[in-house]
C-alpha positions in Angstrom: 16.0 -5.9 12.4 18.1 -3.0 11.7 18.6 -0.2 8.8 21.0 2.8 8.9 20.9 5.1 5.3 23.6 5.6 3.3 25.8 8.7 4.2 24.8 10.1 0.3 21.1 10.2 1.1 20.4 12.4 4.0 17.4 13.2 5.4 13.8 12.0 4.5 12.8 13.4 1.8 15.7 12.0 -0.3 15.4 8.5 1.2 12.0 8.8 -0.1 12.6 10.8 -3.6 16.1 8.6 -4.6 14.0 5.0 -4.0 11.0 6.3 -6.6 13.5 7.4 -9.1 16.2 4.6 -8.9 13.2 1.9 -9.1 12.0 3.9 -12.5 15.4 4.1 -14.1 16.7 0.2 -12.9 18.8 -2.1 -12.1 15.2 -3.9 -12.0 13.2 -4.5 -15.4 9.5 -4.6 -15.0 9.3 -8.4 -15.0 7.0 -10.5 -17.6 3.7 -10.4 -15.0 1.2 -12.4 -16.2 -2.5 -10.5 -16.0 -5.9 -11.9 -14.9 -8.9 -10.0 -14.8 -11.0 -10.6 -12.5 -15.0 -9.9 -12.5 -16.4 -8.4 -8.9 -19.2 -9.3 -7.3 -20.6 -5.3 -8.5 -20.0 -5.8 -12.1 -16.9 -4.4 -12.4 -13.3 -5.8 -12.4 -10.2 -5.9 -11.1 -6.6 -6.7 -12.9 -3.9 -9.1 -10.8 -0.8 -9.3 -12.2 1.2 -12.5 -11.4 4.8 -13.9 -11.5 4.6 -17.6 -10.9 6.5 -19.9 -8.8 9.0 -22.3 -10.3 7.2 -24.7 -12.1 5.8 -27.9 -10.4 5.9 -25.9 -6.8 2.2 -25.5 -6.3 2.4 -25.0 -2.9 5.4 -23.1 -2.7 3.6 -19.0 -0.2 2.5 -16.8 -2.0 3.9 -12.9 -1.6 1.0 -11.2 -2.3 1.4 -6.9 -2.2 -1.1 -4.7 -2.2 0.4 -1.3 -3.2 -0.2 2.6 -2.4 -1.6 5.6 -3.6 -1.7 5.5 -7.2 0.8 2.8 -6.8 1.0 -0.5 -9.1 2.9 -3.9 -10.2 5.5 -1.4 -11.9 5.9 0.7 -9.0 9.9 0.7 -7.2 8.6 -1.5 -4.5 6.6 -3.7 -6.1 9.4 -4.3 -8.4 11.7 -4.9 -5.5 9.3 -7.6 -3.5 8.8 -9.3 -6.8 12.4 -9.8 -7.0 12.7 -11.4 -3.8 10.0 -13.7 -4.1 11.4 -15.1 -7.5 15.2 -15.4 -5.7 13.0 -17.2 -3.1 11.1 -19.6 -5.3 7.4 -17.7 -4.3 5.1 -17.0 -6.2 4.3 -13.0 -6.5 0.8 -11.4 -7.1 0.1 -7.5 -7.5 -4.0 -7.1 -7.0 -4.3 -3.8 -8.6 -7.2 -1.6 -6.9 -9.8 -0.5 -9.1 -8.2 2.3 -11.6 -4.9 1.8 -10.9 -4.1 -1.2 -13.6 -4.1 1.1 -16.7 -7.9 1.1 -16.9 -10.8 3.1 -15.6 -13.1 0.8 -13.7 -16.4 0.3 -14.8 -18.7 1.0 -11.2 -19.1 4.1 -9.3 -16.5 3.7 -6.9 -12.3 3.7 -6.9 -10.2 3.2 -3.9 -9.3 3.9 -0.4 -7.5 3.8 2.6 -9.7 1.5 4.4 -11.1 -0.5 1.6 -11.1 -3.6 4.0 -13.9 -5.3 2.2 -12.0 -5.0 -1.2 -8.9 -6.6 0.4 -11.2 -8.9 2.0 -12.8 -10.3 -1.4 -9.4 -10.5 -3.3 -7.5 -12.4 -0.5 -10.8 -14.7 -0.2 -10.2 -15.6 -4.4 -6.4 -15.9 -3.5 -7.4 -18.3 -1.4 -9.4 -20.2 -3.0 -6.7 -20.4 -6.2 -4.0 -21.3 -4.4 -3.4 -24.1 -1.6 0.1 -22.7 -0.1 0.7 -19.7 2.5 -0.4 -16.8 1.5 1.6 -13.5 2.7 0.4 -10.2 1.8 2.7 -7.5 2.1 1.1 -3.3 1.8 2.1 -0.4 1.1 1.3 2.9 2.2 -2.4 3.1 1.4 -2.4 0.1 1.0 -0.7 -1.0 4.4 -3.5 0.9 6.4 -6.0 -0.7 4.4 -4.6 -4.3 5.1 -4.2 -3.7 8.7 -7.6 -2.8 8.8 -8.6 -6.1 7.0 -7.3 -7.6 9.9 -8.9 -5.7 12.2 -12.2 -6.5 10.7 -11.6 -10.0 10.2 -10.2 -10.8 13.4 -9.8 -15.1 14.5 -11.1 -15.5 11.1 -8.3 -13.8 9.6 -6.0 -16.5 9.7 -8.9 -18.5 7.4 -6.7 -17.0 4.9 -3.3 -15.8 5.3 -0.3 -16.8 7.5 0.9 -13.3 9.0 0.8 -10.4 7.3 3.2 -7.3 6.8 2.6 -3.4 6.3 5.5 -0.7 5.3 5.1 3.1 5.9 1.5 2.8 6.4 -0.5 6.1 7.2 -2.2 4.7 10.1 -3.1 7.8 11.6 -4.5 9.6 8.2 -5.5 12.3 10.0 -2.0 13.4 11.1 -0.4 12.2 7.8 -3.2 14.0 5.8 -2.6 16.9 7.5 1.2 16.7 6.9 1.5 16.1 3.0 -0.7 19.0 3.1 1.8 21.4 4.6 5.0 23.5 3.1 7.8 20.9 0.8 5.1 18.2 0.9 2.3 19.8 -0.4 4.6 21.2 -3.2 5.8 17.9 -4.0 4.2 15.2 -3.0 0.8 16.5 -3.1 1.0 18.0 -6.6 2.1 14.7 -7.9 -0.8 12.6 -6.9 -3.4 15.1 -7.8 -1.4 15.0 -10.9 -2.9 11.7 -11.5 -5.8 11.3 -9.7 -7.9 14.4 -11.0 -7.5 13.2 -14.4 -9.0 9.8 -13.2 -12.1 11.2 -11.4 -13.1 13.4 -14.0 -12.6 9.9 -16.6 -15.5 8.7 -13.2 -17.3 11.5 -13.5 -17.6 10.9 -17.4 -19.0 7.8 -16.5 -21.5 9.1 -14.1 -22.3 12.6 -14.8 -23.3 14.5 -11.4 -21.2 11.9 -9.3 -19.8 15.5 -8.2 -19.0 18.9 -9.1 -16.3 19.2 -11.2 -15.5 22.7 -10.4 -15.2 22.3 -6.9 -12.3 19.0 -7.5 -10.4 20.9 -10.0 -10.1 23.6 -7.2 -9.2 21.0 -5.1 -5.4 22.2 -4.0 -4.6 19.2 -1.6 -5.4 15.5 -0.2 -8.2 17.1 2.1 -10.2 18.6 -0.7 -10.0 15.6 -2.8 -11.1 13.1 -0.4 -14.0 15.8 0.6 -15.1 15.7 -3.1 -14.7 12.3 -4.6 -13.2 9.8 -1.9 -15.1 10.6 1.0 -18.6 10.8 -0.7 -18.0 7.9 -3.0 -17.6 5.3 -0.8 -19.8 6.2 1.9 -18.0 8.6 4.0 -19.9 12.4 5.5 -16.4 13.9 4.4 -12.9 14.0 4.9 -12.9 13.8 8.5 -15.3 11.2 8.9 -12.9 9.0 6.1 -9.8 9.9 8.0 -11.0 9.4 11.6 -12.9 5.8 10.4 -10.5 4.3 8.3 -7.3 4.8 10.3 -6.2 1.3 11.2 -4.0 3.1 14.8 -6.7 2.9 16.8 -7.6 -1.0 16.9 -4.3 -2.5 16.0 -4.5 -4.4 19.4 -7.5 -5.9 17.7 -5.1 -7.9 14.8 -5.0 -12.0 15.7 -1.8 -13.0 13.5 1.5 -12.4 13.3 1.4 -8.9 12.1 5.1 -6.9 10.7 4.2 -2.8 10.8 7.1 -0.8 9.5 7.5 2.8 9.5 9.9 4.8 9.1 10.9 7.9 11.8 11.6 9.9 9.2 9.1 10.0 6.7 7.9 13.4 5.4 4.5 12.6 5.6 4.0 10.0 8.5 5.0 11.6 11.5 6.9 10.4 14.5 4.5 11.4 16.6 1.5 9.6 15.1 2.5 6.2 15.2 1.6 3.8 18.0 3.8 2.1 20.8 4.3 -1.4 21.5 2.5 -1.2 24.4 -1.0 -0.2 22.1 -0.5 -2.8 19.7 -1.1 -6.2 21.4 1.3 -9.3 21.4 0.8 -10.1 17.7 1.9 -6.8 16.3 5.8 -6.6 15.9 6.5 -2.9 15.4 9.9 -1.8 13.5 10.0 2.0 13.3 14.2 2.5 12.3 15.0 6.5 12.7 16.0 6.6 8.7 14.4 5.1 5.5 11.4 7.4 4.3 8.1 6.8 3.0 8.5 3.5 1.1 12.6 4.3 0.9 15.6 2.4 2.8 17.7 2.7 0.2 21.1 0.8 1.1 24.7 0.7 -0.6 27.4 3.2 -2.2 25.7 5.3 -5.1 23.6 5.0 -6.9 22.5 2.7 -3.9 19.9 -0.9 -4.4 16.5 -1.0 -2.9 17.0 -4.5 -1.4 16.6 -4.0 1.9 13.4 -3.6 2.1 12.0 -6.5 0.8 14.6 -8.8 2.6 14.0 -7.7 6.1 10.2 -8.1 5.6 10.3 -10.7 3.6 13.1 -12.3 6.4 10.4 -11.8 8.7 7.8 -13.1 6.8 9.5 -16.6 5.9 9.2 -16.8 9.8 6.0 -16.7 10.2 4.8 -18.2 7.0 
């Protein structure tokens, strides 16, 4: 596996800014997904959007992603890996996570970084819809919260899917916590996320008046004092250092029993270098790519204004390997 940036997009910050915008403005339509709702077992729901495989291929894998922060089916990546799995005759599904399809949930609860027994339920229904490999693919938030599916899961892991693949995954979240909520990334990064997720908590705490005090998360200024107010306490956390510390998949990755792709990035502005873990921690089934260019979620390739094809065909390389 290998990845050098294009000579226009230095540094990490634009391989991470250029990807978002390029996916936003094309060469890729959002694609005709088809949408399922499906109920949960605590009465509440959660949206999967699909792009079938070529017809009469029922058992042709399934690429299934499970995005990041505030992420969705119409996010630059998801766009991307969608793409590949149609070129590839796969079938694509994007399980939203709850508030992030276009619709406030309905239970007391949203979405986190280790939501392992979320990603645990869907890939059990995916599994009992469809009777061909199943591959899923996260992102980000999403990546950590995969790789700690696995982790949880263990032998019984591959009950379900084939190998499994996470790209620019926090999986320290203290150290990447702490480091979207310092100096460029706390201006820009930061403040576009609370941009979004504020407005959705307070839609929660509509729901549920006193779920927490609304003065205190519209003070909130960064990641820390958002989890510490709504993530943390809402699914069971003391606060933001207990939800950091316990959901961080780093520390048991040597725990993982399938084939198991972890990409990051040396350069991303808010995973640092220093955080992630060595080949020598992870275990024989972990294969760790960590290419000194690409950014969070980025690798950007081509002359301007560049394609985000990379990505998806490395892993997705990798992935046909294994599934």
């Amino acid at each position: 596996m290998h990845y050098r940036a294009p000579w226009w997009l230095p540094g990490g910050h634009a391989q991470t800014i250029w990807p978002a915008l390029r996916g936003r403005t094309g060469p890729l339509p959002v694609p005709p997904y088809r949408r399922e709702r499906w109920p949960t077992p605590d009465d509440d729901f959660v949206d999967v959007d699909w792009l079938d495989a070529q017809p009469g291929n029922a058992t042709a894998p399934l690429l299934v992603l499970f995005h990041g922060l505030e992420g969705s089916s119409g996010s630059h990546y998801a766009l991307a890996l969608g793409h590949w799995a149609q070129a590839q005759g796969w079938g694509f599904a994007v399980p939203h996570f709850r508030g992030c399809s276009g619709e406030i949930n309905r239970a007391p609860r949203a979405y986190h970084s280790g939501d392992f027994a979320e990603i645990g339920w869907i890939l059990a229904a995916l599994r009992a819809r469809h009777t061909g490999p199943i591959c899923p693919v996260g992102v980000s938030l999403g990546g950590n919260a995969l790789l700690r599916w696995a982790q949880e899961a263990g032998s019984s892991a591959a009950g379900f899917v084939q190998a499994l693949a996470s790209i620019s995954a926090p999986v320290d979240l203290t150290a990447s916590g702490e480091s979207i909520g310092r100096g460029l990334n706390r201006q820009v990064y930061t403040r576009l996320f609370l941009k979004t997720m504020k407005p959705k908590a307070l839609q929660k705490l509509a729901q549920f008046p006193g779920l927490f005090d609304a003065r205190v998360l519209n003070a909130a200024q960064d990641l820390y004092d958002f989890d510490n107010v709504f993530t943390a306490p809402l699914h069971g956390f003391k606060n933001t250092r207990d939800y950091w510390l316990r959901a961080s998949a780093k520390p048991r990755l040597a725990d993982i029993r399938l084939p198991t792709l972890v990409v990051n990035a040396l350069n991303d502005p808010f995973v640092p270098a220093s955080s992630l873990p060595r080949q020598s921690e992870v275990g024989s089934r972990v294969t760790l790519w960590q290419p000194g260019h690409g950014g969070h979620v980025g690798f950007a390739a081509g002359p301007p204004p560049g394609h985000l094809q990379t990505l998806p065909q490395t892993v997705g390389a990798w992935l046909k390997a294994h599934c």
